[in-house]
ChimeraX commands (.cxc) that place a marker at each C-alpha (Angstrom):
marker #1 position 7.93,-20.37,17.55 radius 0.5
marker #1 position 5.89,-21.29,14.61 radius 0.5
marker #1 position 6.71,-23.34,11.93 radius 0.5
marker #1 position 5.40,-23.37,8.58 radius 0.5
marker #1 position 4.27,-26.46,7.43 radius 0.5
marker #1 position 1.80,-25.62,4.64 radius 0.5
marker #1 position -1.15,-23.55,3.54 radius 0.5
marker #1 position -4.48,-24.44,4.65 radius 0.5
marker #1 position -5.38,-26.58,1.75 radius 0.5
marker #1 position -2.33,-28.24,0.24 radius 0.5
marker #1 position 0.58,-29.33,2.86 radius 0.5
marker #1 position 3.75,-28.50,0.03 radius 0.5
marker #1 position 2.71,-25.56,-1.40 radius 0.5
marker #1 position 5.91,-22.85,-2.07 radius 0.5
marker #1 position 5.17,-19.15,-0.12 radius 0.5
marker #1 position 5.21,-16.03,-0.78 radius 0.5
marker #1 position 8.04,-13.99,0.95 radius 0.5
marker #1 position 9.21,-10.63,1.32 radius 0.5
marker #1 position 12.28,-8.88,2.93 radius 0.5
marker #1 position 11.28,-6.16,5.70 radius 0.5
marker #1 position 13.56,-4.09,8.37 radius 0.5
marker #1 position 13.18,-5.37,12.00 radius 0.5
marker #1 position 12.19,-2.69,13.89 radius 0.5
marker #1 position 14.49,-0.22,16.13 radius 0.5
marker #1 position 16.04,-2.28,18.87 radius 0.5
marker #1 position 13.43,-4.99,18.83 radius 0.5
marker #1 position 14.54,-8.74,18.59 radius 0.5
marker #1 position 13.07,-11.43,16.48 radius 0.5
marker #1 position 13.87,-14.80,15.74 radius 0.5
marker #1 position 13.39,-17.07,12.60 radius 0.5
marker #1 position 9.89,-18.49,13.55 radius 0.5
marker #1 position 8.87,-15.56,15.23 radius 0.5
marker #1 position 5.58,-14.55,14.47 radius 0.5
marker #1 position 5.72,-10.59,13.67 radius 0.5
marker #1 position 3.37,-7.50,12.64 radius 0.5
marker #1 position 3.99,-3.96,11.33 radius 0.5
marker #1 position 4.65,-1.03,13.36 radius 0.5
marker #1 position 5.84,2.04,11.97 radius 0.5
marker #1 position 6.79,0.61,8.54 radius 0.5
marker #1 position 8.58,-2.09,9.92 radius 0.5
marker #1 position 8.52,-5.92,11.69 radius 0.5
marker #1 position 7.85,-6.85,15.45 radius 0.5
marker #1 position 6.74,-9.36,17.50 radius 0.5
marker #1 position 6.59,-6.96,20.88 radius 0.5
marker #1 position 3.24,-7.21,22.65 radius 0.5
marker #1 position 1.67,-9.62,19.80 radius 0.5
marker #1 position -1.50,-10.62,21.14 radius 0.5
marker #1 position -4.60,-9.24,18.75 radius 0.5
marker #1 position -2.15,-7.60,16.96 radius 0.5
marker #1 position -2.68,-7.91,12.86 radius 0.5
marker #1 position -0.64,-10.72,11.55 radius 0.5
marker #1 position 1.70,-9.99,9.23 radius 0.5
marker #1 position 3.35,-13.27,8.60 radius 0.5
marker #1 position 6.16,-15.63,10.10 radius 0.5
marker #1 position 10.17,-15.16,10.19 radius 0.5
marker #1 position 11.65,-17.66,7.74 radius 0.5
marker #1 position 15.61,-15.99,8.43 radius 0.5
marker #1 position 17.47,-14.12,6.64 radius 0.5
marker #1 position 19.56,-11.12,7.90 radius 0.5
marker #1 position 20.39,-8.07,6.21 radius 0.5
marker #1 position 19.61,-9.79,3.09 radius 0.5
marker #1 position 22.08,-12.81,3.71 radius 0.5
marker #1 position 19.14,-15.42,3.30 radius 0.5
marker #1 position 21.85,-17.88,3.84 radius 0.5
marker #1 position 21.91,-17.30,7.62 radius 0.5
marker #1 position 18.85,-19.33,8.51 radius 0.5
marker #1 position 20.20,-20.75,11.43 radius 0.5
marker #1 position 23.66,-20.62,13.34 radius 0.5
marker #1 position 26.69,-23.38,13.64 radius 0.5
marker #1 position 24.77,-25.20,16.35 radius 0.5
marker #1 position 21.13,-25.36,14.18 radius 0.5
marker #1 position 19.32,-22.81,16.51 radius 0.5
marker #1 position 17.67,-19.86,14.57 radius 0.5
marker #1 position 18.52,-16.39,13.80 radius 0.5
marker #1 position 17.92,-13.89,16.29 radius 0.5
marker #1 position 17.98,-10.45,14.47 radius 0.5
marker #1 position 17.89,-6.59,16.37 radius 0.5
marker #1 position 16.33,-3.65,14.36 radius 0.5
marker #1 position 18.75,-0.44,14.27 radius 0.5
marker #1 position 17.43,2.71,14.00 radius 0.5
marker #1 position 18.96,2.96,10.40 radius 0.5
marker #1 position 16.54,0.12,9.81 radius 0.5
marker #1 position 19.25,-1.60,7.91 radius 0.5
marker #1 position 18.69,-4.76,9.38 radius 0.5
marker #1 position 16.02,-7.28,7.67 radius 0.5
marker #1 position 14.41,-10.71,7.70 radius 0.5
marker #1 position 12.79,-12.70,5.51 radius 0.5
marker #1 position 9.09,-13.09,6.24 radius 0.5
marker #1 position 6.57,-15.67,4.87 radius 0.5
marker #1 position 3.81,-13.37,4.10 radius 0.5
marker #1 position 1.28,-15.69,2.49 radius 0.5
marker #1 position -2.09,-15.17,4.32 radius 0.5
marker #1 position -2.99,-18.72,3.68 radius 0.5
marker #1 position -0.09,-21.11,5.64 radius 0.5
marker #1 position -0.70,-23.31,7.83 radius 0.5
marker #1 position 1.42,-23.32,11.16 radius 0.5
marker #1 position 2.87,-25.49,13.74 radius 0.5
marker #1 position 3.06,-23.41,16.96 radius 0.5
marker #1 position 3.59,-24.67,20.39 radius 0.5
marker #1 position 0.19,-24.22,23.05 radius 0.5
marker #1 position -0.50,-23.46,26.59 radius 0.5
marker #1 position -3.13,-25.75,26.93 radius 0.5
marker #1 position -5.37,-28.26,24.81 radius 0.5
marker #1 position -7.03,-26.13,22.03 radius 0.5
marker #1 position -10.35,-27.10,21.29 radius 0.5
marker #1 position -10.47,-27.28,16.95 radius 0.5
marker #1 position -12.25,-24.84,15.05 radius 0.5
marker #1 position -11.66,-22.03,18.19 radius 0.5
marker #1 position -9.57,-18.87,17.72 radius 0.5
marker #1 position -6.86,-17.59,20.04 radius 0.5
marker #1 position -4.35,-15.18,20.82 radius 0.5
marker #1 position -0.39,-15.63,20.51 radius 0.5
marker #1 position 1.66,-14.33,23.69 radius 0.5
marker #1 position 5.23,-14.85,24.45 radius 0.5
marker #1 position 8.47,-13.08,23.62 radius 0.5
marker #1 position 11.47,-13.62,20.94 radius 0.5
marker #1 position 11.89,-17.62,20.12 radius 0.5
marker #1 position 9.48,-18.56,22.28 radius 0.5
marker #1 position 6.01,-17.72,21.48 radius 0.5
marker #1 position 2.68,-19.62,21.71 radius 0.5
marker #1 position -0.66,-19.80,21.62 radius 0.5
marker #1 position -2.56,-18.89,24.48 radius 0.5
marker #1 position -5.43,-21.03,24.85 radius 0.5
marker #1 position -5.69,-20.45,28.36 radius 0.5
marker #1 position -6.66,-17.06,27.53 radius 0.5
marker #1 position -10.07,-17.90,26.15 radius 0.5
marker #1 position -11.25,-16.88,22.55 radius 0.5
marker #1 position -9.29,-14.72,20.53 radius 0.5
marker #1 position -8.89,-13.87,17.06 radius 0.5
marker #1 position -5.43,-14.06,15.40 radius 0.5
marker #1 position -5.00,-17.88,14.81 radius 0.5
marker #1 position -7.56,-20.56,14.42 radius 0.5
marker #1 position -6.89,-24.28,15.86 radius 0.5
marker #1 position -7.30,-27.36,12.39 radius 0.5
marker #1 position -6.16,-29.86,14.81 radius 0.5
marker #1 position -5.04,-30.32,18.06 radius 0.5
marker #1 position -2.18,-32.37,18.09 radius 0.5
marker #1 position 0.90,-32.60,15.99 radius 0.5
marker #1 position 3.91,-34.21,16.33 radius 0.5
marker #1 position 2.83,-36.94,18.74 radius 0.5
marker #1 position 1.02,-35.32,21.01 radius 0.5
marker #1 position 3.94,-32.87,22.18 radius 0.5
marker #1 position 2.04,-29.63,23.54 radius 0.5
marker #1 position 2.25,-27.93,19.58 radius 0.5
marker #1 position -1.02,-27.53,17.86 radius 0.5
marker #1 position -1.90,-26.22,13.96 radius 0.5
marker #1 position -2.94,-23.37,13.49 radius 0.5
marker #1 position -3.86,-21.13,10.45 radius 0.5
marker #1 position -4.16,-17.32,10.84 radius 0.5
marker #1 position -7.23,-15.52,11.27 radius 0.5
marker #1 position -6.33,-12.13,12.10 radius 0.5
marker #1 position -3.93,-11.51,8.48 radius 0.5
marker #1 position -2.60,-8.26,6.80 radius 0.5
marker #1 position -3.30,-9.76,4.19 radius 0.5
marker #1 position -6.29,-12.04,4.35 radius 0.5
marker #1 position -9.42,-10.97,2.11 radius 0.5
marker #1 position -12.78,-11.92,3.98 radius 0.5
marker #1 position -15.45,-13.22,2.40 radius 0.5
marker link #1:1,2 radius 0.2
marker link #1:2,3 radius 0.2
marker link #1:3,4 radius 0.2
marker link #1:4,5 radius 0.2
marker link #1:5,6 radius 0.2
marker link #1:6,7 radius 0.2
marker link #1:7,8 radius 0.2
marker link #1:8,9 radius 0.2
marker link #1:9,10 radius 0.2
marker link #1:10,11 radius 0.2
marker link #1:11,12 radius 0.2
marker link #1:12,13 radius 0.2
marker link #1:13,14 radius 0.2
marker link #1:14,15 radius 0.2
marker link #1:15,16 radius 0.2
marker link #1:16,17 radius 0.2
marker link #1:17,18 radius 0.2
marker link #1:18,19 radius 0.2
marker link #1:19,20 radius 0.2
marker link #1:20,21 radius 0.2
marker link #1:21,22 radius 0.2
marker link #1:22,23 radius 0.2
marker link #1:23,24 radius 0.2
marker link #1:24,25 radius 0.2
marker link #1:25,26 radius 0.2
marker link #1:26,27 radius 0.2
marker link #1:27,28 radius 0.2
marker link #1:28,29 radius 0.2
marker link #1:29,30 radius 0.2
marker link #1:30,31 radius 0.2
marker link #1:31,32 radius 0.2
marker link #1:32,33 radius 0.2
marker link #1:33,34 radius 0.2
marker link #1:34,35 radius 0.2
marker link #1:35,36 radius 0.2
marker link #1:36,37 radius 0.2
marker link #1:37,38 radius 0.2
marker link #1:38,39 radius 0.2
marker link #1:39,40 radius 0.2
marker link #1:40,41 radius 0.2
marker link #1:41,42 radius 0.2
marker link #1:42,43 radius 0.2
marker link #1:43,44 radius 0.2
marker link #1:44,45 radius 0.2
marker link #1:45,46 radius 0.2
marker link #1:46,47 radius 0.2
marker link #1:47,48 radius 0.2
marker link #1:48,49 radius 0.2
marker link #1:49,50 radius 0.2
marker link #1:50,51 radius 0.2
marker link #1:51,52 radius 0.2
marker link #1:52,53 radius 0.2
marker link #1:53,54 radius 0.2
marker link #1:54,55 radius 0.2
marker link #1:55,56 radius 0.2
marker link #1:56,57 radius 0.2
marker link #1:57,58 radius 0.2
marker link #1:58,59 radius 0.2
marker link #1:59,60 radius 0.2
marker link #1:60,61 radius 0.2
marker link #1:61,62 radius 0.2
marker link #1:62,63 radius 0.2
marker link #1:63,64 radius 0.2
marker link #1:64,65 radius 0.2
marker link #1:65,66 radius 0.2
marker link #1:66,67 radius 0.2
marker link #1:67,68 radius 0.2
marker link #1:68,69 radius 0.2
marker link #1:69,70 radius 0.2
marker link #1:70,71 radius 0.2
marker link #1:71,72 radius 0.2
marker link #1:72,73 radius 0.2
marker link #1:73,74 radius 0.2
marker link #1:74,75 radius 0.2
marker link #1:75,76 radius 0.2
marker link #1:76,77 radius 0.2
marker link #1:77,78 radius 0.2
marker link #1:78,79 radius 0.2
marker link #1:79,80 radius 0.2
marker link #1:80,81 radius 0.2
marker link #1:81,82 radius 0.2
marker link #1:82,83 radius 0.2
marker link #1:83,84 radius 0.2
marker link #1:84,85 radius 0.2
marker link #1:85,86 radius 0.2
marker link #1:86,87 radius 0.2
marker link #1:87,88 radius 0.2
marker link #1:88,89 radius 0.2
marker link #1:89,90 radius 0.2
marker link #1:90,91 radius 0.2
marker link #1:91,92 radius 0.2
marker link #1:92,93 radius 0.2
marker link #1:93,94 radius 0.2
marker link #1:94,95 radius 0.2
marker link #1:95,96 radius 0.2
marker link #1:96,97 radius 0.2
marker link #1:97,98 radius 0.2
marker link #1:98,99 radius 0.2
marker link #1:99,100 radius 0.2
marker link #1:100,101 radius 0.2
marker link #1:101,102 radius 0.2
marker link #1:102,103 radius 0.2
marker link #1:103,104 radius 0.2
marker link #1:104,105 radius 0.2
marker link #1:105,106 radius 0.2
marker link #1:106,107 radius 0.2
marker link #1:107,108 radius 0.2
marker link #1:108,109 radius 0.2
marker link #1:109,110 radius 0.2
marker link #1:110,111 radius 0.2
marker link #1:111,112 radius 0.2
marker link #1:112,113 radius 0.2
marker link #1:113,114 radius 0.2
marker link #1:114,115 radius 0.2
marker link #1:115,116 radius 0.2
marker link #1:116,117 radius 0.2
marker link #1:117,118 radius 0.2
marker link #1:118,119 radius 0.2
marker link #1:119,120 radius 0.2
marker link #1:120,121 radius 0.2
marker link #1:121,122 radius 0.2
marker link #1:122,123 radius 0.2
marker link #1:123,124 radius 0.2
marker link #1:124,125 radius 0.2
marker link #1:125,126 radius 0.2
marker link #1:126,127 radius 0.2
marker link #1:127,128 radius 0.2
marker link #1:128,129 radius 0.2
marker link #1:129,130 radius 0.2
marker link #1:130,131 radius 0.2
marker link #1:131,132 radius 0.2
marker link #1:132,133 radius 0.2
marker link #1:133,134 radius 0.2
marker link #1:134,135 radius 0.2
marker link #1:135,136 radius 0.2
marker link #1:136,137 radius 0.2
marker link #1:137,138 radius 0.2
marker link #1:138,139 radius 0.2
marker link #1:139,140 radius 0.2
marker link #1:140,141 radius 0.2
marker link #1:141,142 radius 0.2
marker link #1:142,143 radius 0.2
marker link #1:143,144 radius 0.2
marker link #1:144,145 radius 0.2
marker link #1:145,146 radius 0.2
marker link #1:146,147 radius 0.2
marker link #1:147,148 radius 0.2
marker link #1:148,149 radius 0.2
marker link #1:149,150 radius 0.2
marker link #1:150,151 radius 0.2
marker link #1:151,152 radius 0.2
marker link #1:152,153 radius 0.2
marker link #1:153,154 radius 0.2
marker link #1:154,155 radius 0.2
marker link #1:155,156 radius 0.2
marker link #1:156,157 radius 0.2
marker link #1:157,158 radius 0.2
view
């Protein structure tokens, strides 16, 4: 799961959020990294898909359920009514915390993989393009690297 700890150039900058439905019987969790299909949010087969941004909660616009009695995040399921929505930090420019496969090397680009509340970056899987490693530790060394996103919805190139 990633966690948003920034944007690439200032470390407590606010973000820009919007509300979108979870698509039809797909799962996603707050920290999920998700991108459109069909008008609406998913994090099924991610790799090389377009970024569209990371969950940050919210259900069926209660933005109040961020996480559940016990801390652990919000796992929501699209209906087909597509009545069911998260909030999603949309800003092309944050900065990430996300947990790796193997040691990154800094300034490479790589691929997310993994399912529901428990993605990562695949550095195993060679060169990719949706994130890009600006360091290659965090947290003491524990296996989570930061990343910022390459392959945005969003993102203007120069």
């Amino acid at each position: 799961m990633a966690d948003v700890i920034g944007t690439a150039s200032n470390s407590t900058a606010s973000f820009v959020t919007k509300e979108y439905p979870v698509a039809n019987g797909v799962t996603v969790t707050s920290g999920d990294v998700v991108y459109w299909a069909s008008g609406r949010v998913t994090n099924a087969t991610i790799a090389g898909a377009t970024i569209l941004g990371v969950v940050s909660g919210g259900q069926s616009q209660d933005l109040s359920n961020v996480a559940n009695s016990n801390g652990d995040p919000v796992a929501a399921t699209g209906n087909s009514a597509g009545t069911v929505t998260v909030l999603v930090v949309v800003d092309p420019s944050v900065k990430v915390a996300i947990s790796q496969n193997s040691a990154p090397t800094l300034g490479a680009r790589y691929n997310l993989s993994g399912s529901t509340g428990a993605q990562t970056v695949n550095v195993s899987g060679g060169a990719g393009t949706q994130v890009e490693c600006v360091a290659v530790s965090y947290k003491n060394n524990t296996g989570v690297g930061v990343y910022i996103f390459n392959k945005h919805e969003y993102k203007v190139s120069a």
